[in-house]
C-alpha positions in Angstrom: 59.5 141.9 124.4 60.4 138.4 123.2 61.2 135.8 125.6 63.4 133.2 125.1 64.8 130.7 127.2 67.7 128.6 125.3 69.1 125.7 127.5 67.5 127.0 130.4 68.6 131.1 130.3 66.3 133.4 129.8 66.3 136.0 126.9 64.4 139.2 125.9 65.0 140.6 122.8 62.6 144.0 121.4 60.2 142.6 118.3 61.5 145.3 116.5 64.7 144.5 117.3 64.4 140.7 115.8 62.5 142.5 113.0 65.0 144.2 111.2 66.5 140.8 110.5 63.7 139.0 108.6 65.6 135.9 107.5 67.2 134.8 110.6 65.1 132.5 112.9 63.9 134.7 115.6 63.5 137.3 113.0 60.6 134.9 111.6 59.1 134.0 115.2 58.8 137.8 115.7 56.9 138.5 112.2 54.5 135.3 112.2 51.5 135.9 113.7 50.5 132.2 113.2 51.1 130.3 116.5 51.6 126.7 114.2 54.0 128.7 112.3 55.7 129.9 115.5 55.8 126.1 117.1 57.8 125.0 114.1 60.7 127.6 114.9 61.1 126.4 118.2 61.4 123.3 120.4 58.7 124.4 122.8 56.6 126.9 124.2 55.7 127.6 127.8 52.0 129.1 128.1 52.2 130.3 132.0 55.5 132.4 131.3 55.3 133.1 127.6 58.8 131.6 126.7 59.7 129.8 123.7 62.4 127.2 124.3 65.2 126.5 122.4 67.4 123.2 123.1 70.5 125.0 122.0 73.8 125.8 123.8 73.4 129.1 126.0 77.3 130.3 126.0 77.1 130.3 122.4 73.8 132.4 122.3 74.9 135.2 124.1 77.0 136.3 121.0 73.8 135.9 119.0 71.8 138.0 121.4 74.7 140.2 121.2 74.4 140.5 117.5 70.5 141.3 117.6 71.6 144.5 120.0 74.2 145.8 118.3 74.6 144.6 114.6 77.7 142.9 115.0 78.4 139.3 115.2 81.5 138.5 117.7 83.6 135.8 117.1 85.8 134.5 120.5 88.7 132.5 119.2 88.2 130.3 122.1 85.4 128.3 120.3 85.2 125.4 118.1 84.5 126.9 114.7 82.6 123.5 113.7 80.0 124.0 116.4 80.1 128.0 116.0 79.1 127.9 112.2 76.7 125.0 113.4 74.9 127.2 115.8 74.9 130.3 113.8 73.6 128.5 111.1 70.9 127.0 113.3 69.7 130.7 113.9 69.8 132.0 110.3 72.6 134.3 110.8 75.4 134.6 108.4 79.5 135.3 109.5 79.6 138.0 107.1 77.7 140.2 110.1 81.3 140.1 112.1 84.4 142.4 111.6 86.1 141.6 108.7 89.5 140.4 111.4 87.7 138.2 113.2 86.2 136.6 110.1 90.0 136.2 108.5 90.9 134.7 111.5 87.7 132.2 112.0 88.0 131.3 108.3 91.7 130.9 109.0 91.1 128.4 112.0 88.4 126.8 110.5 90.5 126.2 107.6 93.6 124.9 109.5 90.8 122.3 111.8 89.4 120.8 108.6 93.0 120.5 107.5 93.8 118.4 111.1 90.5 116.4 110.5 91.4 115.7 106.8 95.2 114.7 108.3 93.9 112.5 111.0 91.4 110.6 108.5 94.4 109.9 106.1 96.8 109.0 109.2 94.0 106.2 109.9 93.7 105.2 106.8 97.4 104.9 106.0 97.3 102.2 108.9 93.8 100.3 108.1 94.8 96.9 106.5 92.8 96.8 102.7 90.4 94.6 104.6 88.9 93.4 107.4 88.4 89.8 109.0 84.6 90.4 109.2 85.0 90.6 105.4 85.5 86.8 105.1 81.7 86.0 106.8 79.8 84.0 104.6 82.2 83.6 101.7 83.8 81.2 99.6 86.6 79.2 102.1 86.2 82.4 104.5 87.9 81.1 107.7 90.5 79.8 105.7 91.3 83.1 104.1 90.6 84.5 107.8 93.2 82.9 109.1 95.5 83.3 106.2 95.0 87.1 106.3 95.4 87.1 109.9 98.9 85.6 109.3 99.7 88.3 106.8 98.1 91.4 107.5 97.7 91.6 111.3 101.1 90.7 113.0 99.6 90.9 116.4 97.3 88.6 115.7 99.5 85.4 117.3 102.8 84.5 117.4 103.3 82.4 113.9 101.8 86.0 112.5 105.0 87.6 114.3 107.4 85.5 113.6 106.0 85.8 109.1 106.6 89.7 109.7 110.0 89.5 111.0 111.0 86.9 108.3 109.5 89.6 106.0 111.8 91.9 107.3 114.7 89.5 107.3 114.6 88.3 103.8 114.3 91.5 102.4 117.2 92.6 104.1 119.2 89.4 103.2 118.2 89.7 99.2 119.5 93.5 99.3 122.5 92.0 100.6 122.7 89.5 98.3 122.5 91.7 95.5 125.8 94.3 97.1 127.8 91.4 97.3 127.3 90.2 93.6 129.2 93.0 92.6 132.5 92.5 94.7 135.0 91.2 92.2 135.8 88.1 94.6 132.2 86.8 94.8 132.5 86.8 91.3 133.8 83.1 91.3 131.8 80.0 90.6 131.7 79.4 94.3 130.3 82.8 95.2 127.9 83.0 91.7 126.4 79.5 93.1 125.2 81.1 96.8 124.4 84.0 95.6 121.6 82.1 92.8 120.9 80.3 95.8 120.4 83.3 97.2 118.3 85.0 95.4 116.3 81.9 94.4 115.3 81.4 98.3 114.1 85.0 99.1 112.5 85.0 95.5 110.4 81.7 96.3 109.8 83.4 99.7 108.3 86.9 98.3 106.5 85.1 95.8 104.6 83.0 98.6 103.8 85.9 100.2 102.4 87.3 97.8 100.5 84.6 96.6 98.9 84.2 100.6 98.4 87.9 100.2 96.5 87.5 96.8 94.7 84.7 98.5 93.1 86.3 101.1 91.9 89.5 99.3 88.5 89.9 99.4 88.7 92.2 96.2 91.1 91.8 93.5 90.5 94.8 92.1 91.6 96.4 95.2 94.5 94.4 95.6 95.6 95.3 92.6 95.5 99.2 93.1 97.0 98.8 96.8 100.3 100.4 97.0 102.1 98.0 99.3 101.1 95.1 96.9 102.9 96.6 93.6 105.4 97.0 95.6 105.3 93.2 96.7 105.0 92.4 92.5 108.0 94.5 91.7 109.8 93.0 94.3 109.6 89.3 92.9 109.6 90.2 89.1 112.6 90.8 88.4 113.8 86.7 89.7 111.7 85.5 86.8 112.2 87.8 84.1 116.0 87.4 84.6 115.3 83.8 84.2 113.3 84.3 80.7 116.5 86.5 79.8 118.7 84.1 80.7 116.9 81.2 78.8 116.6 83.4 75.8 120.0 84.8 75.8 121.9 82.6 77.7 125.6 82.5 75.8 125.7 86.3 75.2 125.4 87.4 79.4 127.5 87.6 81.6 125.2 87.2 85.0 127.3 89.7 87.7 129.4 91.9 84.8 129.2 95.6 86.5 127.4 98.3 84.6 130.0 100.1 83.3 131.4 96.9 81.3 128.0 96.5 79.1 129.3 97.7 76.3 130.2 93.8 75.0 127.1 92.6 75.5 124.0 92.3 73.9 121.0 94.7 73.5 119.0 91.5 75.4 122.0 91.5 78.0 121.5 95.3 78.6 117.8 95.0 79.1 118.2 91.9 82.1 121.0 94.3 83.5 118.4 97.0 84.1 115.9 94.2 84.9 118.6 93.0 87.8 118.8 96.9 89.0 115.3 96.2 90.2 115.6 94.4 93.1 117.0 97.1 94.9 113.1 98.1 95.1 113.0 95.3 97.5 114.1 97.3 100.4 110.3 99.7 100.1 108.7 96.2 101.8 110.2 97.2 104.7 108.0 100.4 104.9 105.3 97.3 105.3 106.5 97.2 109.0 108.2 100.0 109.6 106.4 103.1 111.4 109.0 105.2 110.4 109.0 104.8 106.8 105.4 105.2 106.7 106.0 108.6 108.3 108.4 109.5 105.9 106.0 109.2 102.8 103.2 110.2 104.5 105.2 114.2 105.1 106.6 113.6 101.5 103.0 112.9 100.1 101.7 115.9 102.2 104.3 118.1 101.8 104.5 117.8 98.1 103.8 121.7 97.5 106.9 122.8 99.7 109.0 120.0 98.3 108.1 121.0 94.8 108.9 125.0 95.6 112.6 124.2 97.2 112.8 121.8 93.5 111.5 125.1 91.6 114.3 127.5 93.8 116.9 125.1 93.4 116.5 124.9 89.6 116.3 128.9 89.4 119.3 128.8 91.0 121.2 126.7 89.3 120.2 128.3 86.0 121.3 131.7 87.4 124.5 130.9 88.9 125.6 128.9 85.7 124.9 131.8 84.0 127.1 134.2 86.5 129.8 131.7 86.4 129.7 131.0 82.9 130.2 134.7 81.9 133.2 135.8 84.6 134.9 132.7 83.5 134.9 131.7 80.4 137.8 134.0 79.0 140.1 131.9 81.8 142.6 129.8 80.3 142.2 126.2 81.2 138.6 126.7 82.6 135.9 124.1 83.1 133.4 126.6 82.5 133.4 126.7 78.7 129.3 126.8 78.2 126.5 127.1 80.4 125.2 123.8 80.9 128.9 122.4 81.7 128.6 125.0 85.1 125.6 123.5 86.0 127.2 120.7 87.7 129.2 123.2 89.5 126.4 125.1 90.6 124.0 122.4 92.1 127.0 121.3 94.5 127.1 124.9 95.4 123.8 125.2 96.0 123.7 122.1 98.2 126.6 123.6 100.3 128.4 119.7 99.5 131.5 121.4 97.6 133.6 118.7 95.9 136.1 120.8 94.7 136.4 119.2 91.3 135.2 122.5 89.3 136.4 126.1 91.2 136.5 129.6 90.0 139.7 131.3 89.2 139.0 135.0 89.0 138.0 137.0 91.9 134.7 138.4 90.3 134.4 134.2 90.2 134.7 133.4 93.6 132.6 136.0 94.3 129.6 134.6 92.3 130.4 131.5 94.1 130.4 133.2 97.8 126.6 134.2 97.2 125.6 131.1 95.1 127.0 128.9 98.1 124.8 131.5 100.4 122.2 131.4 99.0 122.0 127.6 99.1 122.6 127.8 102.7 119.7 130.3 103.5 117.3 127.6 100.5 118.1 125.1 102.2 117.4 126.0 105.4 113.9 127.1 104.9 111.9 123.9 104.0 113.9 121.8 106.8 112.1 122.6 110.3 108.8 122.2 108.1 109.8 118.6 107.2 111.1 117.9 110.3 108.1 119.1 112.1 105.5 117.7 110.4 107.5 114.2 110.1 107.9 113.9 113.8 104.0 115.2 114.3 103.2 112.1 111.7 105.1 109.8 113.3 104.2 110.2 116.4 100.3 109.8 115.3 101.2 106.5 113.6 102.4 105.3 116.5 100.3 106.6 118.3 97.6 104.9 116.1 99.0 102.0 116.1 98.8 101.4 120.4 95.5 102.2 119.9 94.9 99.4 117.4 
């Protein structure tokens, strides 16, 4: 017999036991006959009792001392599978010895742990500012840039740091504002043109400051560039100044707050700095910049994208099918709105979404009975991908913010 002590339990295993299993570790101790050989396979070797030590974990042994008795490797779902595979891999023995259910269900759980892992590293990530104030040591106007960062990037940081995020927050909401009320017909006056260019000229000078003290104390421009908070800063302010290049360029043919469905007067230029104007409404993503809950939110879209692209892939099918139904049980009706397939579309994605607006409805029985399932099925499609979202959005969230105490 073998004996083996791991952690401090003894073990003894037949030599022609460990033998029929040449490749594993104690297979080799039994089948060298050189004691150097045998030292390296171990940790140490006790002379008076005739025990080779092993510094490994015990509990997890006696499924490997298991395995050399009986041929089969158990697998407790109890255990880490990180530090199973790192054990069993320590002793040369290979998962495919175990029953082929507890193998689908390790791999399962080791798959859905590395999953967690790869979840939590994002989640950290998501909330690690693009640099670090130790990143300013030793370079050009570093405490300066310190401090500026500090002012920027790390809100708790002091109290002027505090009071820059909530003015973030503020003007942002104040520009989207800005921009709804430019379109009521009695802000339309030279009065209410006048504050809203004032407006719009204050929040723009304030974004663009920001982003300047933000360009400033990167310690990479490359990176700052690639960040996704920062195009978002960039789109947020160029829309002020390429309005004003418009303007200058096309000044007597716009009309500055004429609503989109009046464009047809104005020039191609005009049409352009219309779209150009439609920007700003990007503005409100900053606020995702300080808000834990927007984070969340793209966060579950960003890893959710596979179930979010299946409902978009059953929706389609759906409306395609439906159309198609409804197209061919209604087209012989006098007066119908159903006269081709792609004017029933319409019909059947409001169907589909359960909203109903009522302005397209069968007439025919057969009809309304394509319509009972279609609205159905959108109920049970619907339905489906919801708690998933929910879910996982509220799991997110509460890991941000549960991040962000830490931090």
């Amino acid at each position: 017999l073998l004996n083996i002590n791991v952690g401090g339990r003894l073990f003894q295993i037949a030599y022609k036991v460990l033998a029929q299993y040449p490749i594993t570790r104690l297979g080799k101790l039994a089948l060298y006959t050189d004691p150097v050989k045998r030292l390296q396979l171990c940790d140490d070797y006790l002379v008076q009792k005739n025990e080779y030590f092993f510094d490994r974990d015990p509990s997890i042994f006696h499924y490997i001392f298991h395995f050399y008795r009986s041929g089969v490797l158990w697998v407790m779902d109890e255990m880490c599978p990180s530090n199973f595979v790192e054990e069993i891999e320590y002793w040369g023995i290979h998962l495919k010895y175990s029953q082929r259910c507890c193998r689908i269900l390790f791999e399962e759980k080791q798959d859905e742990l590395n999953e967690y892992l790869k979840i939590e590293k994002e989640l950290e990530a998501e909330l690690e500012p693009l640099d670090s104030g130790e990143q300013f040591d030793g370079k050009f106007l570093g405490g300066f840039r310190k401090m500026i960062w500090n002012l920027i990037e790390n809100p708790y940081s002091s109290v002027p740091a505090k009071i820059i995020a909530v003015m973030s927050s503020f003007f942002v909401l104040i520009s989207i504002v800005g921009m709804t009320l430019s379109t009521v017909e009695e802000m339309k006056n030279k009065t209410g043109k006048m504050w809203m260019e004032q407006m719009e000229m204050i929040c723009a000078i304030f974004f663009t400051s920001e982003y300047l003290m933000r360009l400033i104390s990167s310690s990479s421009f490359k990176n700052f560039l690639r960040a996704a908070f920062n195009a978002i800063d960039l789109v947020a302010i160029l829309p002020f100044y390429i309005q004003i290049l418009f303007e200058n360029l096309d000044e007597g043919d716009m009309h500055y707050h004429e609503e989109l469905h009046k464009v047809e007067n104005v020039s191609k230029l005009g049409k352009v700095l219309k779209l150009i104007k439609l920007m700003r409404i990007f503005r409100i993503l900053k606020l995702a910049r300080h808000s834990t809950g927007l984070r969340a939110f793209s966060f579950t879209m960003r890893q959710c994208y596979q179930q979010v692209c299946c409902l978009l892939l059953f929706i389609a099918m759906g409306v395609f099918t439906f159309s198609a139904l409804i197209h061919s049980v209604e087209h012989d009706v006098p007066g119908t709105d159903f006269t081709s397939i792609p004017y029933a579309w319409w019909w059947a994605a409001v169907s589909l979404s359960t909203v109903g607006y009522g302005d397209t409805v069968p007439d025919t029985i057969l009809g309304r009975m394509v319509a009972f399932v279609c609205i159905s099925f959108g109920i049970i499609l619907n339905g489906m991908p919801i708690s998933i979202l929910y879910n996982k959005f509220s799991d997110y969230y509460a890991k941000l913010k549960a991040h962000e105490m830490s931090q």
